[in-house]
mmCIF file of the N, C-alpha and C atoms, coordinates in Angstrom:
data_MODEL
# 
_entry.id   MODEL 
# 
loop_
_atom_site.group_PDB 
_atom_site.id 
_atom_site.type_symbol 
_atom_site.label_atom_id 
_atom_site.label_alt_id 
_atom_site.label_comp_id 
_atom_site.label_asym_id 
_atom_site.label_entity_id 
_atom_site.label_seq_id 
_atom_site.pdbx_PDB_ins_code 
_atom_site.Cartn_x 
_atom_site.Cartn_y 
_atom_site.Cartn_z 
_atom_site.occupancy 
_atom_site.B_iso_or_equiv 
_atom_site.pdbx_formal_charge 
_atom_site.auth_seq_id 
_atom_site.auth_comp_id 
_atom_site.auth_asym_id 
_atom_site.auth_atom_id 
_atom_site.pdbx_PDB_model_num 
ATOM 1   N N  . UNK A 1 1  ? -7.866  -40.437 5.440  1.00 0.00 ? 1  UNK A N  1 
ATOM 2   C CA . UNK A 1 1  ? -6.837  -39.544 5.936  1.00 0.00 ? 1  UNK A CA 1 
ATOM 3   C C  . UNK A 1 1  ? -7.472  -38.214 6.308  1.00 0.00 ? 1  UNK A C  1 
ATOM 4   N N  . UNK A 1 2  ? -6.944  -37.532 7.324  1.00 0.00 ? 2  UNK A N  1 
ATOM 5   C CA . UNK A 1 2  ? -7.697  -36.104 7.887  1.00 0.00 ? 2  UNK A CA 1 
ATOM 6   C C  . UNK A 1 2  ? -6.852  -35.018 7.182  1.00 0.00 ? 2  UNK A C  1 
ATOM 7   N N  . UNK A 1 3  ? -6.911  -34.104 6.391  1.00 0.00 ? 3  UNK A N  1 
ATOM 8   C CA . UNK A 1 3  ? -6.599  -33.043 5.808  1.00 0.00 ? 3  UNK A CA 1 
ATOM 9   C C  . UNK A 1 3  ? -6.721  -32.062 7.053  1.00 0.00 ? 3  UNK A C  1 
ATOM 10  N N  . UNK A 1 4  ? -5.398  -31.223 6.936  1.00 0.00 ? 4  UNK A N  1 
ATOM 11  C CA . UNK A 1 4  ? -5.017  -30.446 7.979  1.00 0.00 ? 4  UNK A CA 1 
ATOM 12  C C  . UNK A 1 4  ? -5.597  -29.027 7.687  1.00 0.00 ? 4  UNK A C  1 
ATOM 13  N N  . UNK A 1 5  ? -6.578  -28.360 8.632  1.00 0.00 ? 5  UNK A N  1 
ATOM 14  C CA . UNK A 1 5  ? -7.134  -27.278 8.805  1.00 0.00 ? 5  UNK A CA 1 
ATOM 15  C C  . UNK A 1 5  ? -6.727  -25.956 8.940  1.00 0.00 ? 5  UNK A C  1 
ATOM 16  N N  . UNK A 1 6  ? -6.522  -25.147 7.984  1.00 0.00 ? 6  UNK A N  1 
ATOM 17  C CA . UNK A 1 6  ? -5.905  -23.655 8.408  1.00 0.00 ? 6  UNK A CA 1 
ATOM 18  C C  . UNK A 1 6  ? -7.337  -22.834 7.976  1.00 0.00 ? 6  UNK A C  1 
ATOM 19  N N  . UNK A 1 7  ? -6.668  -21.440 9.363  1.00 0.00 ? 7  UNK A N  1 
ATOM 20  C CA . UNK A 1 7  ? -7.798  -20.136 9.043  1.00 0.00 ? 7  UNK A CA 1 
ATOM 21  C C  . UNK A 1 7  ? -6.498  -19.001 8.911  1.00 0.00 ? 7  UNK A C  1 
ATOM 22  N N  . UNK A 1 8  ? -6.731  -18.145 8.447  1.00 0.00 ? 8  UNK A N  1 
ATOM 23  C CA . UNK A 1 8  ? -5.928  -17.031 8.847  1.00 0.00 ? 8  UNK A CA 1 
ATOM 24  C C  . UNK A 1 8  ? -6.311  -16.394 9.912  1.00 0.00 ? 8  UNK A C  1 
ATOM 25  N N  . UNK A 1 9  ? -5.778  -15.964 10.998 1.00 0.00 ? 9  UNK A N  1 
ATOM 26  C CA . UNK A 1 9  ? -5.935  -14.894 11.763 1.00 0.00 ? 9  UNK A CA 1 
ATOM 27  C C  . UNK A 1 9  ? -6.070  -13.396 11.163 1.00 0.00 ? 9  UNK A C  1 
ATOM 28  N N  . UNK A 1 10 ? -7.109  -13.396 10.790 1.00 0.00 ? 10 UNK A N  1 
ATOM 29  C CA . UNK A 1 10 ? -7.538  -11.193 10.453 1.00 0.00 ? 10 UNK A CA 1 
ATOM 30  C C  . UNK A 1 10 ? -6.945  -10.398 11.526 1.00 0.00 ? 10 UNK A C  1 
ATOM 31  N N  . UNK A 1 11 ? -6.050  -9.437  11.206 1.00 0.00 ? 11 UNK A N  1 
ATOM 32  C CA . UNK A 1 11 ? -6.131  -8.224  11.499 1.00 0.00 ? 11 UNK A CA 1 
ATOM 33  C C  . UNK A 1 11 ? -6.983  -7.618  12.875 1.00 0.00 ? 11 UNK A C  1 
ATOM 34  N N  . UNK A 1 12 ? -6.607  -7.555  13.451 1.00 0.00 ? 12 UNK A N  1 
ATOM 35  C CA . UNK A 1 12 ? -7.398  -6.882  15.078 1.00 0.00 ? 12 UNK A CA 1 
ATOM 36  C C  . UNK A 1 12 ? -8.908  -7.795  15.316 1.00 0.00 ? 12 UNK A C  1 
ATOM 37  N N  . UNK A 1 13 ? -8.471  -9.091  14.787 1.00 0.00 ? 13 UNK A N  1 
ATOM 38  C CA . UNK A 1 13 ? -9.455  -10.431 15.552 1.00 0.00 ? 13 UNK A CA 1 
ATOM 39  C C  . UNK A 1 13 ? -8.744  -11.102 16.462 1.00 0.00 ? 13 UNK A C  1 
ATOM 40  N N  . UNK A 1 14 ? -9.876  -11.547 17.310 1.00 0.00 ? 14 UNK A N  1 
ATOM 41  C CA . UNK A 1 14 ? -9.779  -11.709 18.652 1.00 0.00 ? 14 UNK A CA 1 
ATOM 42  C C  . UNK A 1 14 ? -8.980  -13.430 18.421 1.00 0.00 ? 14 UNK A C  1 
ATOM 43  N N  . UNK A 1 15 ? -8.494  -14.187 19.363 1.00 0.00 ? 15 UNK A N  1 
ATOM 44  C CA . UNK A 1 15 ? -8.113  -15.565 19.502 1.00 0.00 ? 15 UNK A CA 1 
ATOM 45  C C  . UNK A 1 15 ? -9.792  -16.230 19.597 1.00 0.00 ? 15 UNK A C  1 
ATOM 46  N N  . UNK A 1 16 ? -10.306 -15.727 20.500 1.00 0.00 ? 16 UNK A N  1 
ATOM 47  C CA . UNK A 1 16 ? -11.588 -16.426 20.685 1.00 0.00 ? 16 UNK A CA 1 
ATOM 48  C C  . UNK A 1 16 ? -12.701 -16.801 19.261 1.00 0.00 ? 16 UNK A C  1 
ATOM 49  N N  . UNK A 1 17 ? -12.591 -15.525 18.749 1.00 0.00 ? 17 UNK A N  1 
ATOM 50  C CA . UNK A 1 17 ? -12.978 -15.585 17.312 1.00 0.00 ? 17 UNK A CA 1 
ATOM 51  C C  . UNK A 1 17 ? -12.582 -16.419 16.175 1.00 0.00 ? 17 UNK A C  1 
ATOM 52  N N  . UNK A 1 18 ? -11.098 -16.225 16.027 1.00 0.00 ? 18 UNK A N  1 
ATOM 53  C CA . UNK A 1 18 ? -10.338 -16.763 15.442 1.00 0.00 ? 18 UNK A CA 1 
ATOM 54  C C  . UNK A 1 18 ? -10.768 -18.407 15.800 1.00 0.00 ? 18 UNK A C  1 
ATOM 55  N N  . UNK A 1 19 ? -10.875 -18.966 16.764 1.00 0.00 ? 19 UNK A N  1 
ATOM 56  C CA . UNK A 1 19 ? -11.534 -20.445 17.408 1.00 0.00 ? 19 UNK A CA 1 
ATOM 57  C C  . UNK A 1 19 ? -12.310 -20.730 17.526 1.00 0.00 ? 19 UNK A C  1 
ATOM 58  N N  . UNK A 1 20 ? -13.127 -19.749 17.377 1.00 0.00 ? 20 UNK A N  1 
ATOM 59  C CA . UNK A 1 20 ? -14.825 -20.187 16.855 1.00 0.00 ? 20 UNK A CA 1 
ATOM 60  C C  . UNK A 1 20 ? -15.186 -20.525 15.295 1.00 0.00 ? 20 UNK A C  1 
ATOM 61  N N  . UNK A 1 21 ? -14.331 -19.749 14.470 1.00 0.00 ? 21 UNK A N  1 
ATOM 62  C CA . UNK A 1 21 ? -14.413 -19.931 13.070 1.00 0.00 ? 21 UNK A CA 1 
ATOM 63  C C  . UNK A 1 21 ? -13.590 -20.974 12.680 1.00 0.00 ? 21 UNK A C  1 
ATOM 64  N N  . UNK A 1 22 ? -12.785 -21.231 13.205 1.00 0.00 ? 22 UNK A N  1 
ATOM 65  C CA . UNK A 1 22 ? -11.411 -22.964 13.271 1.00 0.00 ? 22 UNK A CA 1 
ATOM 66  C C  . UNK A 1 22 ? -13.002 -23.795 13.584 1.00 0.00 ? 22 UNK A C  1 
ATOM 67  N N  . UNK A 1 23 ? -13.148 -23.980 14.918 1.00 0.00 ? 23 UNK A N  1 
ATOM 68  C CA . UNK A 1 23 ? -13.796 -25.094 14.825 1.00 0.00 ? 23 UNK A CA 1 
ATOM 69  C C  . UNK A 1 23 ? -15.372 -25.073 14.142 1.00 0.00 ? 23 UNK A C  1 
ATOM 70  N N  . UNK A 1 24 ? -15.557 -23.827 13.308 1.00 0.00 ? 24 UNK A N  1 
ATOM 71  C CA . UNK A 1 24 ? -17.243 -23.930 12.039 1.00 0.00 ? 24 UNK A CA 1 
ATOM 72  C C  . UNK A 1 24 ? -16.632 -24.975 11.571 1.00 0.00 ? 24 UNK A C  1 
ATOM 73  N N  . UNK A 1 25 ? -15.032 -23.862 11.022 1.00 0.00 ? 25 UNK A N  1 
ATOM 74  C CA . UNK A 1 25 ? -14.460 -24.969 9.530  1.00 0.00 ? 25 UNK A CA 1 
ATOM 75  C C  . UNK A 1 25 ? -14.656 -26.480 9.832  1.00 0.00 ? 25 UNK A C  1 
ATOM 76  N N  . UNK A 1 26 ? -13.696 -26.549 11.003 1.00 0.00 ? 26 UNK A N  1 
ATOM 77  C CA . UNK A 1 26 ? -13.715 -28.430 11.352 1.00 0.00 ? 26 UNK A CA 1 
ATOM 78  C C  . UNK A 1 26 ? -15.015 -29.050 11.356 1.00 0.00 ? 26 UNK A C  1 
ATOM 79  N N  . UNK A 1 27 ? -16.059 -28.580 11.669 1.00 0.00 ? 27 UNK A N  1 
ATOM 80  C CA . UNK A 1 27 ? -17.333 -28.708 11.652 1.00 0.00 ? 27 UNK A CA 1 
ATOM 81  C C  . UNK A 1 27 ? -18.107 -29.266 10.437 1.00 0.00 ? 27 UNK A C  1 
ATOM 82  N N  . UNK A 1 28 ? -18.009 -27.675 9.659  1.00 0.00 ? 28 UNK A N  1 
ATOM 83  C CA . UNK A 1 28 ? -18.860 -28.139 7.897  1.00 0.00 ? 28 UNK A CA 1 
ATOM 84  C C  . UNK A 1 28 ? -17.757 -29.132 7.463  1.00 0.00 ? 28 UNK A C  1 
ATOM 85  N N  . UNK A 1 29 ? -16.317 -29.351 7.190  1.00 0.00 ? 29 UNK A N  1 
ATOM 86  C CA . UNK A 1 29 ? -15.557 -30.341 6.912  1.00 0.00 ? 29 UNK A CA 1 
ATOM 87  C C  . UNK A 1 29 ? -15.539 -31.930 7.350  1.00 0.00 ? 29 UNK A C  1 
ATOM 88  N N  . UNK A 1 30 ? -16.645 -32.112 8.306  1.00 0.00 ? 30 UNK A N  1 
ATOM 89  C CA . UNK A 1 30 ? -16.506 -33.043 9.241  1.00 0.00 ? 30 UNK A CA 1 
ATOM 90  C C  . UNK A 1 30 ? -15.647 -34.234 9.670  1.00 0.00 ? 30 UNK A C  1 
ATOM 91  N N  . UNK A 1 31 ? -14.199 -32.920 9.715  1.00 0.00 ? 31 UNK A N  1 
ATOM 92  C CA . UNK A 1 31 ? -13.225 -33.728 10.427 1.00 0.00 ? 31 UNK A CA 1 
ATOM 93  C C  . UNK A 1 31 ? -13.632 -34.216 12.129 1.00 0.00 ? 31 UNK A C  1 
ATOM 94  N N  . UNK A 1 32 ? -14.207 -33.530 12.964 1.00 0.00 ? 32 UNK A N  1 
ATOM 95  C CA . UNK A 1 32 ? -14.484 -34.179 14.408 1.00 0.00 ? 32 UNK A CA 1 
ATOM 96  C C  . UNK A 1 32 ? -15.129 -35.318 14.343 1.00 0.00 ? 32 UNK A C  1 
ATOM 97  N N  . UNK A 1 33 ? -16.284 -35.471 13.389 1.00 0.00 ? 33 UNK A N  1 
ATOM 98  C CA . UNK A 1 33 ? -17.322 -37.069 13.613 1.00 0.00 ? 33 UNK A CA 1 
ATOM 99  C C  . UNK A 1 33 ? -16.215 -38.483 12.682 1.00 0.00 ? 33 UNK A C  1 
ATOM 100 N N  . UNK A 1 34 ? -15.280 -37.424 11.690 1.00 0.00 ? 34 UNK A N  1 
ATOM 101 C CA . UNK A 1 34 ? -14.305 -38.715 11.569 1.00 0.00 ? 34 UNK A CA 1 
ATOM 102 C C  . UNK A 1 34 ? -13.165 -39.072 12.536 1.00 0.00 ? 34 UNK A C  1 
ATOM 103 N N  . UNK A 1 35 ? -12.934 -37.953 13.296 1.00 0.00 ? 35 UNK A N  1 
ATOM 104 C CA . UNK A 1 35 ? -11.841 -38.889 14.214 1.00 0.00 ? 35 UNK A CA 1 
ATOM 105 C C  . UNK A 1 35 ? -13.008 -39.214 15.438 1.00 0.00 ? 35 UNK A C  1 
ATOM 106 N N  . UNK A 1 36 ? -14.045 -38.978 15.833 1.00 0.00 ? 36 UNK A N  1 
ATOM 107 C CA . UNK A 1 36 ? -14.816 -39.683 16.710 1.00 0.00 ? 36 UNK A CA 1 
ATOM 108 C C  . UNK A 1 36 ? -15.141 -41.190 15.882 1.00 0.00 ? 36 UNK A C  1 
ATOM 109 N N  . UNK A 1 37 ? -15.312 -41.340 15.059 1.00 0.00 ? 37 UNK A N  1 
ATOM 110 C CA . UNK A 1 37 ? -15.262 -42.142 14.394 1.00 0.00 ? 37 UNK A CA 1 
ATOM 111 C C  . UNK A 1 37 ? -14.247 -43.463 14.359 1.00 0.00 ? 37 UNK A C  1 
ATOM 112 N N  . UNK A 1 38 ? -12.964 -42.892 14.356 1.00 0.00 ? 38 UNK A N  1 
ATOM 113 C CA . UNK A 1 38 ? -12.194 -43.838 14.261 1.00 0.00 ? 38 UNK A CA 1 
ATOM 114 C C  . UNK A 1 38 ? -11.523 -43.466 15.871 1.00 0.00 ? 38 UNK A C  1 
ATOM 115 N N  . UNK A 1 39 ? -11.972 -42.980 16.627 1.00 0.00 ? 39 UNK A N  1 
ATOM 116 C CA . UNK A 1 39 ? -11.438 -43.585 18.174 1.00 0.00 ? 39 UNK A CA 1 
ATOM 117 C C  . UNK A 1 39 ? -11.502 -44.368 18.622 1.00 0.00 ? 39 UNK A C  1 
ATOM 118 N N  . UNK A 1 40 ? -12.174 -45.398 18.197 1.00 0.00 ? 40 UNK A N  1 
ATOM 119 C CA . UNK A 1 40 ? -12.522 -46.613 18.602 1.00 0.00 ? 40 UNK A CA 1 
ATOM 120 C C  . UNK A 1 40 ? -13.119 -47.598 17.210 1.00 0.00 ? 40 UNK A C  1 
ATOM 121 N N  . UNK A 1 41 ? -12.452 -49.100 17.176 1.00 0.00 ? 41 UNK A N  1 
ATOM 122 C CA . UNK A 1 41 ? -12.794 -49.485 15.810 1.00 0.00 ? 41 UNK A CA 1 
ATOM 123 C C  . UNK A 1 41 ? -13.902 -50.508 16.406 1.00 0.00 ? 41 UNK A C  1 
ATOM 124 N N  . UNK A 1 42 ? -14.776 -50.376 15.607 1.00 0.00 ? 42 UNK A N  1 
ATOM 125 C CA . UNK A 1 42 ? -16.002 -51.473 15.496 1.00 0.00 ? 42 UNK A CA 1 
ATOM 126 C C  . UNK A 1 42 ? -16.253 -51.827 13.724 1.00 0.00 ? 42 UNK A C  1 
ATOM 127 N N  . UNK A 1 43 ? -16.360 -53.238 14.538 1.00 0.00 ? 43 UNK A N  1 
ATOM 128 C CA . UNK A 1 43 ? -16.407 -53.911 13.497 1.00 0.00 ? 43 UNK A CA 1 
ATOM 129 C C  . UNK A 1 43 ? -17.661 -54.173 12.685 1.00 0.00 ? 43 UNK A C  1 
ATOM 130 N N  . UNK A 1 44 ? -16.937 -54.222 11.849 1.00 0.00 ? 44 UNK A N  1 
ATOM 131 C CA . UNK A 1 44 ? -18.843 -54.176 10.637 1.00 0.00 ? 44 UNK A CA 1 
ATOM 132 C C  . UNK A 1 44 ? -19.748 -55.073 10.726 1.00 0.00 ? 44 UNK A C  1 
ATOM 133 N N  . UNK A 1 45 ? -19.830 -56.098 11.487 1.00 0.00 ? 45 UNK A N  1 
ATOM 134 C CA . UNK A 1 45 ? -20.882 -57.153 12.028 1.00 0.00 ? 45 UNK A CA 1 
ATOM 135 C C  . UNK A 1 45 ? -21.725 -56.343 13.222 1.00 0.00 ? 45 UNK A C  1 
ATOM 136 N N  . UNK A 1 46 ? -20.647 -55.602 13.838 1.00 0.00 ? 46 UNK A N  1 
ATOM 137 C CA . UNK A 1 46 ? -21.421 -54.355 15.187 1.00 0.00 ? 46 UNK A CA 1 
ATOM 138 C C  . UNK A 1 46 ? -21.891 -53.346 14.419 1.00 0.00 ? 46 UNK A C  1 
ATOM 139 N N  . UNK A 1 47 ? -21.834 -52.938 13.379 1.00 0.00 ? 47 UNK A N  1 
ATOM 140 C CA . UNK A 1 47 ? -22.260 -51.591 12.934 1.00 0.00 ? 47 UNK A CA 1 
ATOM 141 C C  . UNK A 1 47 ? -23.721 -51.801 12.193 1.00 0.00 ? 47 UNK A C  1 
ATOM 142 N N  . UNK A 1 48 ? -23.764 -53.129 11.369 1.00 0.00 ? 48 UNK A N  1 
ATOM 143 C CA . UNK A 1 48 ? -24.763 -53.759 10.953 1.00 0.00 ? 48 UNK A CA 1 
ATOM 144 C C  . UNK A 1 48 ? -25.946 -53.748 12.240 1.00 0.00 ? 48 UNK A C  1 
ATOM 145 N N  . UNK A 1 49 ? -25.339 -54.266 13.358 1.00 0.00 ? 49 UNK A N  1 
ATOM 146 C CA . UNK A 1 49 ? -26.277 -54.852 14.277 1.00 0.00 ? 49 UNK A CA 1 
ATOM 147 C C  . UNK A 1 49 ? -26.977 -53.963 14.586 1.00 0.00 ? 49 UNK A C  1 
ATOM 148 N N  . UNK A 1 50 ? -26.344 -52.578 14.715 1.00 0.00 ? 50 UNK A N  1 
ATOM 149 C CA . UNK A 1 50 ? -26.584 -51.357 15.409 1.00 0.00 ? 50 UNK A CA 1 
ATOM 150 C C  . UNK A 1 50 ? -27.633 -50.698 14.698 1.00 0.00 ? 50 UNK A C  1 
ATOM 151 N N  . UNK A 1 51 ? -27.460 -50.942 13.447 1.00 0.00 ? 51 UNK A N  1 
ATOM 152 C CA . UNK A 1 51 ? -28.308 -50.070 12.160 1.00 0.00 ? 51 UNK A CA 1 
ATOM 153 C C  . UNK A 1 51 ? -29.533 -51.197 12.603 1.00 0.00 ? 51 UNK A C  1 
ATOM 154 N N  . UNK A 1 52 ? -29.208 -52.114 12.504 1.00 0.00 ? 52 UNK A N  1 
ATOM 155 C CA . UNK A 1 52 ? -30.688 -52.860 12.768 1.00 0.00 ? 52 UNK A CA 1 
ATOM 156 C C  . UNK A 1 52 ? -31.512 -53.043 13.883 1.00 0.00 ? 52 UNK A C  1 
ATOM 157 N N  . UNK A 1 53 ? -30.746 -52.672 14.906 1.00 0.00 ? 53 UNK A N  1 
ATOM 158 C CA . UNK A 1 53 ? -31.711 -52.017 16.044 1.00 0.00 ? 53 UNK A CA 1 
ATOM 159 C C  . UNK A 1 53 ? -32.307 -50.962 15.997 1.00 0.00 ? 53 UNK A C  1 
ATOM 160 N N  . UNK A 1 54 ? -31.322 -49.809 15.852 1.00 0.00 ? 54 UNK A N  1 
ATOM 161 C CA . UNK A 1 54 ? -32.014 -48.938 15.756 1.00 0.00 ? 54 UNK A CA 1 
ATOM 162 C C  . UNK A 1 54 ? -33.552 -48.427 14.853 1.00 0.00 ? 54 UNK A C  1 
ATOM 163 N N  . UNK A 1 55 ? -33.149 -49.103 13.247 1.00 0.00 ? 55 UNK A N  1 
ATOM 164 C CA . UNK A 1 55 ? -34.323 -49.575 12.743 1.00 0.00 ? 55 UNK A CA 1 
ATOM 165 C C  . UNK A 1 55 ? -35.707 -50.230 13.321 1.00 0.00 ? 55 UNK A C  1 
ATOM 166 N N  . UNK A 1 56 ? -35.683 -51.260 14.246 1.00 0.00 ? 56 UNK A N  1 
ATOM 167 C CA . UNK A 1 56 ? -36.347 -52.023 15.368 1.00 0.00 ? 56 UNK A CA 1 
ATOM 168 C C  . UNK A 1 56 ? -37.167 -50.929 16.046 1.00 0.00 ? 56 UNK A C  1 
ATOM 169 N N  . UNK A 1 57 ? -36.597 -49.942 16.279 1.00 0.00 ? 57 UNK A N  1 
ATOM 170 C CA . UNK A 1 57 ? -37.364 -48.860 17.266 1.00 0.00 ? 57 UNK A CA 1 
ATOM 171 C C  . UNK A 1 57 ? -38.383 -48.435 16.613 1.00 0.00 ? 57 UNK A C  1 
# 
């Protein structure tokens, strides 16, 4: 499950700011590589295969 992300907006900070520090948080939390993650389901016979190619290299 993805746990929902809050920042406060400070006091005479900018939006841009404010969205640069939103997406650190989402970042060190690594909510983005889990919903990249589950955008698409592969199955654990493909994920195996994958680890073992890449190993191969």
């Amino acid at each position: 499950m993805i746990a929902l992300s809050q920042i406060e907006v400070k006091k005479d900070e900018s939006f841009e700011a404010a969205l640069r520090r939103f997406k650190k948080k989402i970042e060190q939390e690594g909510i983005l590589k889990e919903v990249r993650d589950r955008k698409h389901y592969e199955k654990p016979s493909e994920r195996r295969r994958k680890r073992a190619k890449m190993r191969r290299q």
